[in-house]
PABA-716319 format. One record per atom (N, C-alpha, C, O): residue in one letter; x, y, z. Coordinates in steps of 0.001 Angstrom, whole numbers, plus 500000, padded with zeros to 6 digits. Example, Ala and Ser with C-alpha at 12.3 -4.5 7.8 and 13.67 -1.06 7.14 Angstrom:
A513190494310507800
A512300495500507800
A513200496700507800
A514236496681508465
S512850497750507080
S513670498940507140
S512900500030507870
S513409501138508039
END
This chain:
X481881503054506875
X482473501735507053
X481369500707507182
X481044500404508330
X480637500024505991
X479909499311505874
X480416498224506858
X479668497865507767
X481546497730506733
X482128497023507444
X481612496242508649
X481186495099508813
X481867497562509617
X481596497881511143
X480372496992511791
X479147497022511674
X480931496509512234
X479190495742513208
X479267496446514232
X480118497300514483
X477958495955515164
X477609496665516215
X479176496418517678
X479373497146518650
X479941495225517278
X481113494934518058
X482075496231517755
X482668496861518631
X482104496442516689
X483327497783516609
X482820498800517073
X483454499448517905
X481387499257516605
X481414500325517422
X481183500911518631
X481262502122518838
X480829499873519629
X481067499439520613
X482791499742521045
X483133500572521887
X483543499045520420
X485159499054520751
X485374500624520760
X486240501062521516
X484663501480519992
X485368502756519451
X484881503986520523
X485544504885521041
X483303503607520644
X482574504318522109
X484343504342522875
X485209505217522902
X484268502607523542
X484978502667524524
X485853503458524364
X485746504539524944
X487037503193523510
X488101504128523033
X487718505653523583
X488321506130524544
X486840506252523005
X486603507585523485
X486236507660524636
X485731508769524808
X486216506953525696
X485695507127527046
X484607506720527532
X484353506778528735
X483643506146526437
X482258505664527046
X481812506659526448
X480729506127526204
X481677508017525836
X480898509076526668
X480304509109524741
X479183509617524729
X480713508763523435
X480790508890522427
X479062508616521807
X478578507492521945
X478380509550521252
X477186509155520490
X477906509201519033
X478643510039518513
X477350507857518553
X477439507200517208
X476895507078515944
X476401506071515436
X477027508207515468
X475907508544513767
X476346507626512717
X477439507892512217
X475526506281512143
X476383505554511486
X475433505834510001
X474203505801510013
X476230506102508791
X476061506268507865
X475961505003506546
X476757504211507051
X475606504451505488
X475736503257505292
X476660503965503892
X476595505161504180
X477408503889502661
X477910503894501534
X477677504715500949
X478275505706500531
X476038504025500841
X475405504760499775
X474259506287500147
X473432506845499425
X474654506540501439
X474775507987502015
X474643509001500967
X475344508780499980
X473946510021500934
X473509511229500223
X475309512533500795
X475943512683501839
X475392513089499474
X476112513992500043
X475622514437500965
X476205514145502009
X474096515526501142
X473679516237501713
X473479515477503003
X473138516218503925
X473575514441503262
X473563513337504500
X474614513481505295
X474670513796506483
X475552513186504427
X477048513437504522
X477610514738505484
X478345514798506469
X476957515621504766
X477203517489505526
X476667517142506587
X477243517402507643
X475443516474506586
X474250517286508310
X474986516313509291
X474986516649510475
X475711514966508890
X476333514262510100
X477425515224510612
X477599515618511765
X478202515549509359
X479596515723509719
X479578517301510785
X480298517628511728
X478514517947510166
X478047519300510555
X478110518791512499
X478865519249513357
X477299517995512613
X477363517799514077
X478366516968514642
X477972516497515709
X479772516528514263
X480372515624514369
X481972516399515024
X482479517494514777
X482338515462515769
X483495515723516331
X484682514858515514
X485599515384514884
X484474513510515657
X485125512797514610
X484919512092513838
X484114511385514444
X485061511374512238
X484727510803511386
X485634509409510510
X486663509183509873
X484878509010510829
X485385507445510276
X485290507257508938
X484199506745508690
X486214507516507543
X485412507360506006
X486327508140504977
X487546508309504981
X485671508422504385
X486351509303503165
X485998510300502734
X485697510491501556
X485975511188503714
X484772513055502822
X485746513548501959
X486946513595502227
X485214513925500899
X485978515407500165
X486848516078500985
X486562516496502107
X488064516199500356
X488745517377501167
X488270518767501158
X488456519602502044
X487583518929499966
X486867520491499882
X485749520237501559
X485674521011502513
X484983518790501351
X483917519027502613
X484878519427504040
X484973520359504839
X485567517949503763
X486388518448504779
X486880519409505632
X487107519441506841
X486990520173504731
X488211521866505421
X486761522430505305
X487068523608505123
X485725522422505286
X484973523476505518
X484392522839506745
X484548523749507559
X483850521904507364
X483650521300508287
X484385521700510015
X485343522406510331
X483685521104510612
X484262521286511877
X484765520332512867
X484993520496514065
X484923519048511936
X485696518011512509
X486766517675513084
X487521517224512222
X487350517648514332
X488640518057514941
X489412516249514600
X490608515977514708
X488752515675514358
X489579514464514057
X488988513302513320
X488109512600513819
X489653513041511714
X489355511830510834
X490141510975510773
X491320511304510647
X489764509478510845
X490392508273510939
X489702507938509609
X488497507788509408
X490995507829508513
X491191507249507273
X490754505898507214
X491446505659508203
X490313504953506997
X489846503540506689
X490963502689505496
X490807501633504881
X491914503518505514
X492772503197504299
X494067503548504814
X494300504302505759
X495135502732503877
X497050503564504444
X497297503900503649
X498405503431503389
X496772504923502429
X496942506032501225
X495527507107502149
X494414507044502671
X496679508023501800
X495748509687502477
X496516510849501381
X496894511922501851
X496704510549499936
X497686511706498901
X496421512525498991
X496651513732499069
X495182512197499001
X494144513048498214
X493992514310499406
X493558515427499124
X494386513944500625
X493992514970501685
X495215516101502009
X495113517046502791
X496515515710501113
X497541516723501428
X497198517524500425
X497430517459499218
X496256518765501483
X495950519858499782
X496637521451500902
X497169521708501982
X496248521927499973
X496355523504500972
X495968524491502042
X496407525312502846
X494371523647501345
X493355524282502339
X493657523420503902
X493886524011504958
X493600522085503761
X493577521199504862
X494767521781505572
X494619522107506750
X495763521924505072
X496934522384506021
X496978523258506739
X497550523310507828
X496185524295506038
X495772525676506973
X494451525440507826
X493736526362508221
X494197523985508080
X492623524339509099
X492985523828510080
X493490522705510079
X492793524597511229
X493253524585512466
X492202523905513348
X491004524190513366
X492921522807514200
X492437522265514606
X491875520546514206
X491065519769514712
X492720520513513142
X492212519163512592
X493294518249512705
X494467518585512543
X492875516972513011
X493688515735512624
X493281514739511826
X492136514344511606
X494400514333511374
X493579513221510502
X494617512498510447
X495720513043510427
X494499511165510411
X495160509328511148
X494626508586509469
X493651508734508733
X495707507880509445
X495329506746508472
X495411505766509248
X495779505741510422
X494845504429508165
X495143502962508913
X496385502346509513
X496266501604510488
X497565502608508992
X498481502661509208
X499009500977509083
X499424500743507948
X499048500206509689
X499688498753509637
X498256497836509758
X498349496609509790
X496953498489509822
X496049497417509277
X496299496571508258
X496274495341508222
X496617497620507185
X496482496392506068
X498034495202505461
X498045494243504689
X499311495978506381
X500394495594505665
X500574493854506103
X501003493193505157
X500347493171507192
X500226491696506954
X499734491264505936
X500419490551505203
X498365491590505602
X497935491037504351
X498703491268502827
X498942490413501975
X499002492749502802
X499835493024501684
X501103492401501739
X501419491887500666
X501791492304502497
X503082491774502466
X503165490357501870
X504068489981501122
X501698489308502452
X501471487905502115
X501260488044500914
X501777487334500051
X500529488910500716
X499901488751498826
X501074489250497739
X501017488977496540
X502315490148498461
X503259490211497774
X504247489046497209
X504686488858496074
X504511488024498958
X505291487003498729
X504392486005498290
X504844484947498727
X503459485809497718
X502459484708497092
X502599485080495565
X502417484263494662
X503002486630495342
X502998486695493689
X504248486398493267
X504431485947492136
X505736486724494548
X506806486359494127
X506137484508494035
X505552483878493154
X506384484331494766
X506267482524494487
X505694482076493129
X506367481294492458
X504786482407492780
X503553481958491642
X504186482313490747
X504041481603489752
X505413483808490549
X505852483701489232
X507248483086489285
X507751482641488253
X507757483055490211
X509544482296489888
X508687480509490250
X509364479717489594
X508098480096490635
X507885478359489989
X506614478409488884
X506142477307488604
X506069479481488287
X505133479963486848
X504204479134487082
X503760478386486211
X503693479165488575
X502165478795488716
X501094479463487529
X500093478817487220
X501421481015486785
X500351481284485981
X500424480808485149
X499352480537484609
X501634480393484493
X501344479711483100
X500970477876483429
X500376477315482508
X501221477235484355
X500110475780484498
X498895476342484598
X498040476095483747
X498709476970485387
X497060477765485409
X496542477846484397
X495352477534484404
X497208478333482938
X496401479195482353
X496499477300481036
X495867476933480045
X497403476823481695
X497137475527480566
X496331474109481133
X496227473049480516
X495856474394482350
X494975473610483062
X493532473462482260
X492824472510482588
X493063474361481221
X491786473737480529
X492073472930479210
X491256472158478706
X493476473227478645
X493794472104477758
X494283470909478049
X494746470299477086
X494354469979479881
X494629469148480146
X496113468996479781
X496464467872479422
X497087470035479826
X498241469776479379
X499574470050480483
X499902471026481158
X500138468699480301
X501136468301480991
X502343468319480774
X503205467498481087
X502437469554480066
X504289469947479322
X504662470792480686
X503997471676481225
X506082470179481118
X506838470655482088
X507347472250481609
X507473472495480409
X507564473070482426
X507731474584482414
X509269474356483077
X509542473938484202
X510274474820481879
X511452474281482884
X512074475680483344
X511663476758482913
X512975475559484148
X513992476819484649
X512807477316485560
X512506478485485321
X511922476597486731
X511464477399487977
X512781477974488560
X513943477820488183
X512371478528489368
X513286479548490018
X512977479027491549
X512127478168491780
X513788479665492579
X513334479767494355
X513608481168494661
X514088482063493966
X513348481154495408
X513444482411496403
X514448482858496880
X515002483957496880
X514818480970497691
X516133480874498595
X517538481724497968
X517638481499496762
X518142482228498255
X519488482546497976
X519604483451497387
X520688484003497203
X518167483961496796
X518311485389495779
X518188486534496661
X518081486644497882
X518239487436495598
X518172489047496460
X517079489624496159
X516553489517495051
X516474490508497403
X514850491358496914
X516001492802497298
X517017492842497991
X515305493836496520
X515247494906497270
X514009495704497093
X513393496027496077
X513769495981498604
X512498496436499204
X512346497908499335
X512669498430500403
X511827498726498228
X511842500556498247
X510701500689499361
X509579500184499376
X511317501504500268
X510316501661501163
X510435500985502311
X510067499811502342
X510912501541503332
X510844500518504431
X510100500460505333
X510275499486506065
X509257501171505611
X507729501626506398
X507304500294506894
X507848499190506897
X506052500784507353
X505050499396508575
X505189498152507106
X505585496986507129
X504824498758506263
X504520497433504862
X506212496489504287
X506584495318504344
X506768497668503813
X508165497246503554
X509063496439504549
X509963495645504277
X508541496887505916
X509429496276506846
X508404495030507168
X508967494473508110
X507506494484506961
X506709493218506799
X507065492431505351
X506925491208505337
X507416492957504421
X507629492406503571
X509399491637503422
X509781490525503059
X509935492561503780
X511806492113504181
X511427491009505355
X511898489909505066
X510733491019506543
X510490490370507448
X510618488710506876
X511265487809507411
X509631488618505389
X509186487638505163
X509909486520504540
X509983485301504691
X510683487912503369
X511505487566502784
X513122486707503244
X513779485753502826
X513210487709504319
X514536486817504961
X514003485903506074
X514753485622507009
X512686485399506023
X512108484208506797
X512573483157505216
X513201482179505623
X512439483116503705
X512653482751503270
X513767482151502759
X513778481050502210
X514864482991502967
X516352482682502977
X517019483653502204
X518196483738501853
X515799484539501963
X516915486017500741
X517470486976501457
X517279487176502657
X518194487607500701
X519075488452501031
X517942489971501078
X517146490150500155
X517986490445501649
X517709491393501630
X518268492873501578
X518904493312502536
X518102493395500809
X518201495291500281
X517119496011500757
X516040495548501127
X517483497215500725
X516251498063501348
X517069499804500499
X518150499971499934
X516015500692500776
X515762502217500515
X514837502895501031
X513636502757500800
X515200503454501558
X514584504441502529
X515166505812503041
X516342506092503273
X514039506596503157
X514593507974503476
X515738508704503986
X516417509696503719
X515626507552505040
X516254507717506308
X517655506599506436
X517749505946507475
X518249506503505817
X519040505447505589
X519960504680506491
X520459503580506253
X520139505557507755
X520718505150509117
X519847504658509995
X520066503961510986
X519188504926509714
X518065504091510841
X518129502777510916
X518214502221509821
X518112501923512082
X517970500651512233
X516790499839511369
X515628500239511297
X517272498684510756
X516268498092509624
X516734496670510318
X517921496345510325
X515790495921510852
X515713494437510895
X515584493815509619
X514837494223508730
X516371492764509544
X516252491793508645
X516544492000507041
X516320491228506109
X517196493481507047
X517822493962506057
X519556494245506038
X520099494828506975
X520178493839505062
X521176493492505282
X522420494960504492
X523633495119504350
X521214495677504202
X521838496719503702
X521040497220503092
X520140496606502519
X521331499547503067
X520015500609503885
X520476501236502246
X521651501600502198
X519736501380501031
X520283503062500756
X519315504087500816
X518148503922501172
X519878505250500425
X518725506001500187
X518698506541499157
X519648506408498386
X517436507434498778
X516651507603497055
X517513507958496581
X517448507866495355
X518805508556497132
X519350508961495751
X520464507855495125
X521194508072494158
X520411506693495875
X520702505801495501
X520311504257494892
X520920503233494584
X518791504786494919
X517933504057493909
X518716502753493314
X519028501612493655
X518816503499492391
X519160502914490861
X520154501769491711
X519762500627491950
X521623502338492151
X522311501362492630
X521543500349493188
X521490499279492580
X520919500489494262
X519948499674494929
X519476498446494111
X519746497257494283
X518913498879493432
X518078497767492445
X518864497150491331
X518365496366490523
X520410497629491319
X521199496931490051
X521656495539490259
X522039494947489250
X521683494920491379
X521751493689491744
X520827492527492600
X521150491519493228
X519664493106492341
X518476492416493168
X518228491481492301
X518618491693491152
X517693490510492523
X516918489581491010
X515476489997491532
X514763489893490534
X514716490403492565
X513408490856492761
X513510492082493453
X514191492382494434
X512446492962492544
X512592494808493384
X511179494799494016
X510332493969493686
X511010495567494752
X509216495511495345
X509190496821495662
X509772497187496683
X508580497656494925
X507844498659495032
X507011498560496620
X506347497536496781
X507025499460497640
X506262499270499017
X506111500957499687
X506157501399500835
X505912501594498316
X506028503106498909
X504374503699498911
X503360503280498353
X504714505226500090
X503399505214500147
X503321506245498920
X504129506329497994
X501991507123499154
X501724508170498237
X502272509529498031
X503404509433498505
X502137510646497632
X502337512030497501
X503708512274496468
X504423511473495867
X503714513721496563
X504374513845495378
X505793513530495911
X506554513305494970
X506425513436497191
X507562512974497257
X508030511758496320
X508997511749495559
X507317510970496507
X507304509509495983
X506791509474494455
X507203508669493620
X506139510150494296
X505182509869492220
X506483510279491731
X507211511235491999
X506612508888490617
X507653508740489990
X509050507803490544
X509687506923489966
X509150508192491420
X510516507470491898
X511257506826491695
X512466507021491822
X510502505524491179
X510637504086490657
X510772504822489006
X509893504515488200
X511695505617488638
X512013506001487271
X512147505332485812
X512673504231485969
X511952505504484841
X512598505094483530
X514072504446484002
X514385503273483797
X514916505441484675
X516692505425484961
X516531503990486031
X517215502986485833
X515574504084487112
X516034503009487824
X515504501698487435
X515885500613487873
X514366501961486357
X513395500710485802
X515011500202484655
X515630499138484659
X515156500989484127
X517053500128483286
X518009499763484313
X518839498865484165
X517865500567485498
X519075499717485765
X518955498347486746
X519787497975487573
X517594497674486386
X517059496353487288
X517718495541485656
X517363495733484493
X518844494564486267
X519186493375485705
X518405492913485101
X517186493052485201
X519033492260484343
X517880491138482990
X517985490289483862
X518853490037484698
X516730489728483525
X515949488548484354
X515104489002485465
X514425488099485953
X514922490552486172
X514531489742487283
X513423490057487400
X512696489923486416
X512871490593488643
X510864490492488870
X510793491729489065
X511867492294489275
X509470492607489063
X509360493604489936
X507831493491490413
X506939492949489759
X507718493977491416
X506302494211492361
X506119495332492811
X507026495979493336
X504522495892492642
X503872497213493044
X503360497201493943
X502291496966493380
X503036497247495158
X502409496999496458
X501512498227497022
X500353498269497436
X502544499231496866
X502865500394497468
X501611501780496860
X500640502247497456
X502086502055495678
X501530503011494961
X501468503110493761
X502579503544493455
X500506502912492264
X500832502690491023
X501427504266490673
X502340504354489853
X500841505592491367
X502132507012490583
X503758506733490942
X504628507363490341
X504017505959491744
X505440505740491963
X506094505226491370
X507269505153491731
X505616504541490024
X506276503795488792
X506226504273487857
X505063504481487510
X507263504733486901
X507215504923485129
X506708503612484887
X507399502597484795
X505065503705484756
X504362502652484093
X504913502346482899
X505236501187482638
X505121503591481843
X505032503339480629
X506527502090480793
X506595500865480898
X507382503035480749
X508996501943481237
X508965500896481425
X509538500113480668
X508134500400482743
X507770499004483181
X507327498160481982
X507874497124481603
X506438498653481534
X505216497944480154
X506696497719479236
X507103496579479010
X507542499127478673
X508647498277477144
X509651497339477978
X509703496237477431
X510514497414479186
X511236496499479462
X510279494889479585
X510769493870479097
X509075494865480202
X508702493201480547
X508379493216478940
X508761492092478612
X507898493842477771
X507563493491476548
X508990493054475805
X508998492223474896
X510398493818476376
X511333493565475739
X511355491902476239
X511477490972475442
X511266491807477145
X511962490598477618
X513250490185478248
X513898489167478491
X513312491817478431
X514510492216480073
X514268491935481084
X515109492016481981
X512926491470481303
X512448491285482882
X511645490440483092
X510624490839482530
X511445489489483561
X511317488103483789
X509972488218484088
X509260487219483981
X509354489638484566
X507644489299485234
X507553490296486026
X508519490950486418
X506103490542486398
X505349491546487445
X504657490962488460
X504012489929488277
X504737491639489748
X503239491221490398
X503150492691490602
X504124493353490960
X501721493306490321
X501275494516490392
X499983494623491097
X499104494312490293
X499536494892492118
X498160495188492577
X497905496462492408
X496702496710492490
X498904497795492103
X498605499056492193
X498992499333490639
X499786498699489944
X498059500667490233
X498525501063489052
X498637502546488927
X498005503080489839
X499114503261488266
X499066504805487431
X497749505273487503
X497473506308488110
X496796504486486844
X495636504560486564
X494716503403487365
X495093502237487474
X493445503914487910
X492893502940488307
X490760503125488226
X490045504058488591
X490451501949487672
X490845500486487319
X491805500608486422
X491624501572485677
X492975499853486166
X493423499584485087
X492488499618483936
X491394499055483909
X493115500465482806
X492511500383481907
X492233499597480929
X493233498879480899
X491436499190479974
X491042497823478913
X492506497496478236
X493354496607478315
X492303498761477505
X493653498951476554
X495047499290476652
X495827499859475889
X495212498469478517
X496654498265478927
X497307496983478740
X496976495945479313
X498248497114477910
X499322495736477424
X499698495196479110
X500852494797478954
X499495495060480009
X499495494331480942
X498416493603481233
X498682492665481984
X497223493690480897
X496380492621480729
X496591491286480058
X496127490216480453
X497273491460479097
X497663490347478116
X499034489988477777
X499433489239476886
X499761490734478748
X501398489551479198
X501212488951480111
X500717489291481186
X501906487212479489
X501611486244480362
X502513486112481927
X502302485397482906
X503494487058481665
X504553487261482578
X504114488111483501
X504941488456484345
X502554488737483603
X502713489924484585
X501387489019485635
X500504488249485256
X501654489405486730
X499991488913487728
X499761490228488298
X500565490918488926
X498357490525487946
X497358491936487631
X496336491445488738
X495466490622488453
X496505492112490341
X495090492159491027
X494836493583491112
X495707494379490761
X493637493993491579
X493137494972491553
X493097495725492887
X491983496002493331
X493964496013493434
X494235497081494678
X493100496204495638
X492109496681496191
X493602494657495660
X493094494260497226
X493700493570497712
X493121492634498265
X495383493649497788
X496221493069498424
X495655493331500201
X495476492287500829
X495484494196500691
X495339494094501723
X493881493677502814
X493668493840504016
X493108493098501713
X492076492910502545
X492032491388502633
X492256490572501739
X491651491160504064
X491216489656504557
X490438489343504728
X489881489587503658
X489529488758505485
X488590488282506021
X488590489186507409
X487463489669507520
X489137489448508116
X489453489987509625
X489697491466509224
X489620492111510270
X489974492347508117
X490402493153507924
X489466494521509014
X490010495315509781
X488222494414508768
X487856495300509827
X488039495550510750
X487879496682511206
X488652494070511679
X488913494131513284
X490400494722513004
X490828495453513898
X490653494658512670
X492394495102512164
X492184496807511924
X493177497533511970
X490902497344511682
X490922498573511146
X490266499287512599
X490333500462512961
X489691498251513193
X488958498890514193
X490074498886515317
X489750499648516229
X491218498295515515
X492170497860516572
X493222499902516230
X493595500778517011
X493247499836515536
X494115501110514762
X493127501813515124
X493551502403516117
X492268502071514983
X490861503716515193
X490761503778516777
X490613504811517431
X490865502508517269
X490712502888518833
X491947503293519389
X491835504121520293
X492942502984519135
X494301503175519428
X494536504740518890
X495131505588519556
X494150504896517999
X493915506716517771
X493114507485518325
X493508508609518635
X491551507018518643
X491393507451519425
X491118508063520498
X490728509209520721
X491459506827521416
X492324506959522587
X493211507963522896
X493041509067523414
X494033507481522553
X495037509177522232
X494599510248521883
X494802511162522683
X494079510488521002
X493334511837521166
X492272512289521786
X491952513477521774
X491564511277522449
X490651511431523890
X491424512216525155
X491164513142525924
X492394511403524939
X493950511866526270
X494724513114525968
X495524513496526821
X494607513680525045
X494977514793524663
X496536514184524091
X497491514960524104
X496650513270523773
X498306513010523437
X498085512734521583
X497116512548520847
X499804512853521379
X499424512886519398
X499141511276519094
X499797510412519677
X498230510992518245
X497758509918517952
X498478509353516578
X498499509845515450
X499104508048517129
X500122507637516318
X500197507546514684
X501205507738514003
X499024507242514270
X498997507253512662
X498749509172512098
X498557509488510924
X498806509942512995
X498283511377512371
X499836511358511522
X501013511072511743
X499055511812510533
X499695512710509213
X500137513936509150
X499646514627510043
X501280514817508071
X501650515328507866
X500830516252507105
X501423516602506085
X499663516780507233
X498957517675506305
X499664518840505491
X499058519480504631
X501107519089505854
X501663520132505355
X502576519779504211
X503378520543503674
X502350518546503916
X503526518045503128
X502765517949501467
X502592516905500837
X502425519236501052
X501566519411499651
X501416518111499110
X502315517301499338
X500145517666498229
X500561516930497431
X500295516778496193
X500876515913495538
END
């Protein structure tokens, strides 16, 4: 965590009791660097190999990220004694803002004045759209999804939701389904938002079947995870001109590749998987690592630990 100043790790000592010596590594760290820390290490702040990983003797890793697919393997599940915590709601304020900033920019087509701002041209873009009065539905209702509905019905929309768990209490959602009701879900939204996390539960989800049954006209947004979308699907409906536009920060593939037709539709807005970073984002990452742990200093389960058993 290049990140980290001498204030966080300071915060993180404390967290562990005071009692914590601090091996700080910079990026561009040698594998073999990598082993001789971790070799003496109780817990680790970063991203090791899961192969290093499970051979290691680390009783507890704090993820720097809220995607952990790469660590649900086999070996990890069977090593005893390990935990491992993602970021968990570090990054979803920021993602949630950068979601409702791409809805905005494409229903009043801030990109297309943008993109006619060097020819000095002042032709009105008619049929903007609002927010107010329309419907999102939000896949995923987690720390991110449930920041993003938050925002949305601060705006005046209606809100939809999908989620696992479909009885569970949902603020600010006005109605729950679940996956196997997808498709319904999204047949009357005018905006869908992708807000799911990773693993193979989720890759795919967002189907061919449920990418047809989103109404002509409306938006969709990736927030969440680019394997959770039939990319290809997405790409012929916005080319048909069934679907009004994208905001995508996540993809299938990443970097996005040269020779993806979403580079060059004017209807789609393409960032590159940094919806969630701010300016503050570290203290936000360091507030989550001490809060983990803490808890696992105390011997109690530390709130962001993961499901290592859930293959992926």
């Amino acid at each position: 965590m290049d990140a980290f100043g001498d204030g966080h790790i300071r915060a993180l000592c404390d967290a562990a009791g005071g009692r914590a010596i601090c091996d700080r590594l910079g990026q561009d760290a040698s594998a073999a660097e990598y082993r001789r820390a971790m070799a003496s290490a109780d817990v680790m702040v970063g991203w090791p190999e899961p192969d290093v990983l499970a051979a290691s003797s680390l009783e507890l890793l704090l993820l720097p990220s809220a995607g952990y697919e790469k660590y649900l393997t086999p070996e990890l599940a069977a090593r005893e004694g390990l935990v491992v915590c993602n970021a968990g709601g570090a990054y979803s304020e920021g993602v949630a803002e950068h979601c409702v900033a791409m809805m905005l920019a494409l229903v009043r087509r801030l990109p297309e004045y943008l993109a006619a701002r060097p020819q000095r041209s002042w032709e009105h873009r008619h049929r903007h759209g609002r927010l107010s009065d329309s419907t999102v539905c939000v896949i995923g209702l987690g720390t991110l999804g449930s920041a993003i509905a938050r925002r949305c019905a601060a705006l005046g929309m209606r809100v939809v939701g999908v989620r696992r768990h479909p009885d569970r209490p949902t603020p600010n959602v006005s109605e729950v389904f679940g996956p196997d009701d997808l498709a319904t879900a999204v047949a009357g939204a005018d905006h869908v938002v992708g807000a799911l996390p990773g693993g193979a539960a989720t890759r795919g989800l967002i189907s061919r079947e449920v990418i047809a049954a989103m109404k002509p006209g409306a938006y969709f947004y990736n927030v969440g995870r680019g394997p959770s979308v039939d990319e290809e699907a997405l790409i012929e409906r916005l080319a048909g001109g069934s679907l009004a536009g994208a905001g995508l920060d996540v993809f299938a593939t990443e970097p996005l590749p040269d020779d993806s037709p979403l580079w060059s539709m004017e209807n789609v807005i393409v960032t590159p998987h940094m919806a969630g970073y701010t300016w503050d984002y570290a203290d936000e990452l360091c507030k989550v690592f001490a809060v983990n742990l803490a808890a696992y200093v105390a011997g109690e389960p530390p709130p962001n630990a993961i499901d290592l058993s859930v293959a992926g």
